[in-house]
N, C-alpha and C positions, 0 to 999 in steps of 0.2 A: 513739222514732223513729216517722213516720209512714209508711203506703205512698203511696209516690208512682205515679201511676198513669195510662196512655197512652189515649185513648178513639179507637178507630180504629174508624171505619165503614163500613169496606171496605179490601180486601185491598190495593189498588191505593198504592200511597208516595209517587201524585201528589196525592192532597187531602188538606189539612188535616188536623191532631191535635189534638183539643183533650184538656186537662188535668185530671184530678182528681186529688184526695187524698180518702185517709181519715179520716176524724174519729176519734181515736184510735189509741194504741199497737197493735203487734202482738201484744206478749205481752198486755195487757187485751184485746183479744179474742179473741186463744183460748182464754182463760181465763173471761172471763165473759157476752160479748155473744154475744146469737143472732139482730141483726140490725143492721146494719153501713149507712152514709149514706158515699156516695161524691157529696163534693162538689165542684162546677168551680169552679175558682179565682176566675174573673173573674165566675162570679153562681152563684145557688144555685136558679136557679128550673129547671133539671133537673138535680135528684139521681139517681144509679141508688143501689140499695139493695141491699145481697147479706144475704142469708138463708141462717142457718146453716154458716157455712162451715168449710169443715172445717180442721184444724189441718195434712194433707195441703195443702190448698190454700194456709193463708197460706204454710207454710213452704216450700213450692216461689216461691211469689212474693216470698219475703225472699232466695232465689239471686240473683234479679235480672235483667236484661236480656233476657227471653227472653218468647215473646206465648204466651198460654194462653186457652184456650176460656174461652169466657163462661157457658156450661152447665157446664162443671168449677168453676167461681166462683159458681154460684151468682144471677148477677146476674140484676137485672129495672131495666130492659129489655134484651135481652138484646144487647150489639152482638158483632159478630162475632169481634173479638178484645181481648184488656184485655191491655197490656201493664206490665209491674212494674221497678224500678230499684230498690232501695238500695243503690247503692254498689256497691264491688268488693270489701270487707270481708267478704262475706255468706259464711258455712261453708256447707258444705256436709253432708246428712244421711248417717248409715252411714259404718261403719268406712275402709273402703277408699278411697272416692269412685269417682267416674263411674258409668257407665251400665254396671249386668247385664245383660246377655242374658238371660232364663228361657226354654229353648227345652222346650215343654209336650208330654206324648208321652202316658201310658196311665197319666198322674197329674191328671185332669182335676178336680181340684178345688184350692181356697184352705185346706180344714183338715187339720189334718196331713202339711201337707206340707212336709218340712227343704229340698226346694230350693228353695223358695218362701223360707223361713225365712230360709235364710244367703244369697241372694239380698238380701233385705230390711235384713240385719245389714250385709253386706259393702259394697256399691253404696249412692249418692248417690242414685239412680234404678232402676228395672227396666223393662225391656222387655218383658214378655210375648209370646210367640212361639208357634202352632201351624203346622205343616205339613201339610198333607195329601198323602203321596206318594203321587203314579200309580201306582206299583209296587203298592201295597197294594190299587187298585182293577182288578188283570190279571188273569190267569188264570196254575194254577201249571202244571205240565212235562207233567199228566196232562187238561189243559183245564178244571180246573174252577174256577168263581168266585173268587178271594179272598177275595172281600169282597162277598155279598148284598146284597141293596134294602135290607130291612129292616135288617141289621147298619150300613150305611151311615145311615139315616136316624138311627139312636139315634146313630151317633158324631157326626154333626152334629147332633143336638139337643145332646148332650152339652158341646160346644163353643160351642156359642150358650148356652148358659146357664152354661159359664165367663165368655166376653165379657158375661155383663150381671152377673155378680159382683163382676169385678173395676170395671166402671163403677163400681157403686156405692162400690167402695174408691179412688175417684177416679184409675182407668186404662182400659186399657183391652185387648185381645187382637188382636194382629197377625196375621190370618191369611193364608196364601198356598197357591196349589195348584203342588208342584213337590219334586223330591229336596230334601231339608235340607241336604246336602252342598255343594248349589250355592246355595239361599237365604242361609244362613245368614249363609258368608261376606260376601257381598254384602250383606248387613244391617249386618254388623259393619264394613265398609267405609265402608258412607253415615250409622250412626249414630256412629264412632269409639267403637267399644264394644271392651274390652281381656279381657273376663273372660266365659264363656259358663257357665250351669250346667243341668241338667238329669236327668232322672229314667234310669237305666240298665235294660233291659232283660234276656230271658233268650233269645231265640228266635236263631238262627245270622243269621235275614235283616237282623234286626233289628242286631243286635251289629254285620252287617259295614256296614250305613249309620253307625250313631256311631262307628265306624270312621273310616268316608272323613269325617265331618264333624270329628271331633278332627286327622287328619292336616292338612287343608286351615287349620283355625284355628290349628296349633302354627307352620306355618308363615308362619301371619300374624304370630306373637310373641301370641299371644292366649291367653289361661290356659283353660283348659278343665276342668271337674270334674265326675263324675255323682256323683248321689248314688242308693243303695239304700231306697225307700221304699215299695214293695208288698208284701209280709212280716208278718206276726205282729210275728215275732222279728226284731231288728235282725240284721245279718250278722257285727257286732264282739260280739256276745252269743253267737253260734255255740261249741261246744263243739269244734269243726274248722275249718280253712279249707273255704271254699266247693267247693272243686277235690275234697275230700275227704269232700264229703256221701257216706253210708254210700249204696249202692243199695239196702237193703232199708229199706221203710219201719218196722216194729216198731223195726230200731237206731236208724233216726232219729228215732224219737218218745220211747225212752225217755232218747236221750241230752239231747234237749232240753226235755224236761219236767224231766229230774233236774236239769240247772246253765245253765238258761237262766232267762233272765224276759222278760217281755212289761212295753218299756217304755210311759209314759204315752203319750198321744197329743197333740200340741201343736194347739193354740188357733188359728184361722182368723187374721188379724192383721187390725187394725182399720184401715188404712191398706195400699197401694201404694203407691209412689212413682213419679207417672209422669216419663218423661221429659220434661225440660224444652224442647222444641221442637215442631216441627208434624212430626207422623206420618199416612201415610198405614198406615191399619189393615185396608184392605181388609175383603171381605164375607165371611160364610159362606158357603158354595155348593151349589149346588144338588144334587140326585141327577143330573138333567143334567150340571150344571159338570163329575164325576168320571166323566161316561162311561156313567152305571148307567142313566139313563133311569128312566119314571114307575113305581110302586107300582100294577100293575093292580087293579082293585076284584075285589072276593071274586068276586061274581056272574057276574062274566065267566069265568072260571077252574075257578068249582065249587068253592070253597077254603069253608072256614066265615066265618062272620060273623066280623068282629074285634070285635064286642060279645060273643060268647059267651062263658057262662059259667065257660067249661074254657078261655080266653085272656085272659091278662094283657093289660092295659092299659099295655103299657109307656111309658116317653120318658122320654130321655136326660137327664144332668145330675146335677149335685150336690146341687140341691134338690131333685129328685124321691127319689134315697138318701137323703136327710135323713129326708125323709117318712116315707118305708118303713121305715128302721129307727125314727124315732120311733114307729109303729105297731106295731112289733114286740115292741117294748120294754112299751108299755102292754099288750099280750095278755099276756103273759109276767107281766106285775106282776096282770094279773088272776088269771091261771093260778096264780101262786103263793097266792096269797092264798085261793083255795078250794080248794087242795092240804094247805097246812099247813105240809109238811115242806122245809125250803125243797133240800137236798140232794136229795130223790128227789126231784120237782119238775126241779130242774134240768137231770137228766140228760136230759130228754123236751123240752128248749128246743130248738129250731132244727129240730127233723125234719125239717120243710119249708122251714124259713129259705133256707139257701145256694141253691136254688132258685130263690129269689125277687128274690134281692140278686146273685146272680152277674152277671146283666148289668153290673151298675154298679160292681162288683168289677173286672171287667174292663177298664173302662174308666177306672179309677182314680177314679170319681166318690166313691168314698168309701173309708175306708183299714183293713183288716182288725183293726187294733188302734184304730179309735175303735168299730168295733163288738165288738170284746172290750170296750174297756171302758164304753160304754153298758151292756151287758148285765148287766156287775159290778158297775157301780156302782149306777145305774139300777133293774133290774128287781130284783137280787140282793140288791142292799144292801152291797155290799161283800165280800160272801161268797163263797170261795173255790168254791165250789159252782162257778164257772163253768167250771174247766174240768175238770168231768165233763160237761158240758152238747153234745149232737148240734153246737152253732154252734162250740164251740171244736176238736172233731175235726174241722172238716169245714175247717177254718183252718189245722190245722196239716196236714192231708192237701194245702192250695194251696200253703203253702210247698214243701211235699217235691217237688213237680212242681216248681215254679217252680225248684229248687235245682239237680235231676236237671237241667231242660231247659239251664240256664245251665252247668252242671260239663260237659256234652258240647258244647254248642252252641261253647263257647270251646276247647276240643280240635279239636272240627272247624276254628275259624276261623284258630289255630296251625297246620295240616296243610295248608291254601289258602295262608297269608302262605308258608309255606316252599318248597311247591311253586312259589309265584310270584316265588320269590327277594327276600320283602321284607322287613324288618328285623322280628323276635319281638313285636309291639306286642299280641297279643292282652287284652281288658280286662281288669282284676281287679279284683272285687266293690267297691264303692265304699263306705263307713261312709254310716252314717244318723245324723239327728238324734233 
């Protein structure tokens, strides 16, 4: 079958369409062409020619009827939109069909991340979704900042270099400045999207917004799931329910090193699936847009150089963590390698690591068990040596917070819902992939 294909030179539905086709099947070129002759029916003296195209792109264009970027296609020259037809026949991708929601929180990356995953498995399509709430950028009950210049600039950088990831996995990052509770819906409204997923939290403020946005979704008839993905240790590998993490940390390290394990960490996925219509994805924003105003220079202030020695060079993102842990990983493989012994060695990994990675830790740009297992695999060899290693204590010391802060956090948010006379809805721990 061939694609049949709309050539529209502007947005306007008062001029003219003129018609191409494909030279060639869909399955032959996803399978073996890496340059592709889109030719007009009635002459062939302007061909456009699409390059490389991805197997996301054809097979969003074999759905059918629906107009997709020219720069997602690939094409030259580029017109403004290519529109695709085969039929009504056309399946659709992923188990479930329609359009996920991915609503993106403090998992700010594409690798190893299961909501991203079963997003991917479950939905025909994904949406990609960040919010930026105001809340996060006030002052708390004591006056003081929430959220810094500087902690603000890394979380928008972090975010601008999700949106040019997922571009290249042929989508793209929705962003909006506004409560989630009240985006969301409204999203799911204008895109008729039936299924939301997303990354679940441990903090009370945080828990009582995915709150108000589950309430407001369930009563749309909308399926909503979070899933547990900043952890070591998955939460269905816990040796306890989460409600019943131990308060002292020695019981909880020794009960989860003795009948836990630290599963693999899952593969960035070579595709997105964007939705198939016209989205407006809005801009990153500004330190303005949120209220914070500019990053004064050093000199004015008396502050140190930000080129000095004794200051990291931070910015935000997943490929900047990529970076740094690949950096780490090669010292470590040096380190070992003029050490010897690969066990005593190990145990002197990471002194200074967590340190260095926590920024991006925090931000989910990269996920505690891909750098468990870089370290194992990578610098180690395989060798269980890792977790006697400073980087694996200092991991499983972020779980035990992370545990504690969620086991109270959601006590607390139980003793508000009752107080306010509202039905027991408080979250419980969500499984991971």
């Amino acid at each position: 079958m061939s694609l049949h294909f709309a050539f529209v030179l502007t947005t306007k539905a008062t001029l003219p369409v003129l018609p191409y086709r494909q030279v060639g099947s869909a399955a032959r070129a996803r399978r073996r062409y890496r340059e592709h002759k889109l030719v007009h029916l009635a002459s062939v003296r302007h061909p456009l020619v699409m390059h490389g195209v991805s197997t996301l792109a054809e097979g969003s264009l074999e759905r059918g009827g629906t107009f997709w970027s020219a720069q997602n296609l690939g094409l030259e020259p580029a017109p403004m939109f290519i529109g695709a037809d085969l039929g009504k026949n056309a399946e659709f991708g992923g188990k479930g069909g329609g359009v996920v929601l991915l609503w993106f929180r403090s998992d700010l990356r594409l690798d190893d991340n299961p909501a991203l995953s079963a997003a991917l498995e479950e939905g025909s399509s994904v949406l990609p979704v960040y919010c930026f709430d105001p809340r996060q950028f006030g002052k708390t009950s004591f006056g003081f900042e929430k959220t810094g210049r500087y902690r603000a600039r890394f979380l928008i950088e972090s975010v601008a270099d999700l949106r040019n990831a997922l571009k290249k996995k042929g989508n793209n990052l929705l962003i909006r400045i506004g409560k989630p509770e009240e985006v969301l819906p409204d999203l799911c409204r204008k895109y008729e999207i039936k299924k939301v997923l997303f990354h679940q939290e441990v903090t009370f403020e945080e828990l009582e917004c995915e709150e108000a946005v589950t309430r407001r979704l369930e009563e749309m008839k909308i399926e909503v799931r979070p899933f547990w993905t900043n952890t070591l240790y998955a939460v269905e590998d816990l040796p306890f329910p989460v409600e019943e993490t131990p308060d002292v940390y020695t019981e909880y390290r020794l009960a989860v090193e003795q009948k836990s394990r630290v599963r693999d960490p899952l593969s960035a996925p070579e595709e997105v699936r964007a939705i198939p219509r016209r989205v407006d994805y809005g801009t990153v924003p500004s330190l303005q847009e949120l209220g914070l105003g500019d990053i004064p220079k050093s000199s004015e202030h008396g502050h140190m150089n930000a080129t000095s020695s004794n200051i990291h060079n931070f910015r935000g993102g997943e490929s900047e963590a990529q970076k740094r842990l690949a950096q780490y990983v090669q010292e470590a493989k040096l380190a070992l390698t003029a050490g010897g012994d690969v066990e005593r060695a190990a145990a002197h990994l990471g002194a200074d690591f967590s340190c260095k990675i926590s920024p991006w830790l925090a931000l989910g740009c990269v996920s505690p068990r891909r750098i468990f297992g870089e370290i194992r695999d990578q610098a180690l060899n395989g060798s269980d040596g890792v977790q006697k290693s400073t980087t694996f204590f200092e991991l499983v010391w972020r779980d035990f917070f992370r545990l504690i802060t969620y086991k109270y956090s959601t006590s607390r948010l139980r003793k508000s819902e009752k107080a306010a006379g509202m039905p027991n809805r408080a979250p419980v721990a969500a499984a991971a992939s």
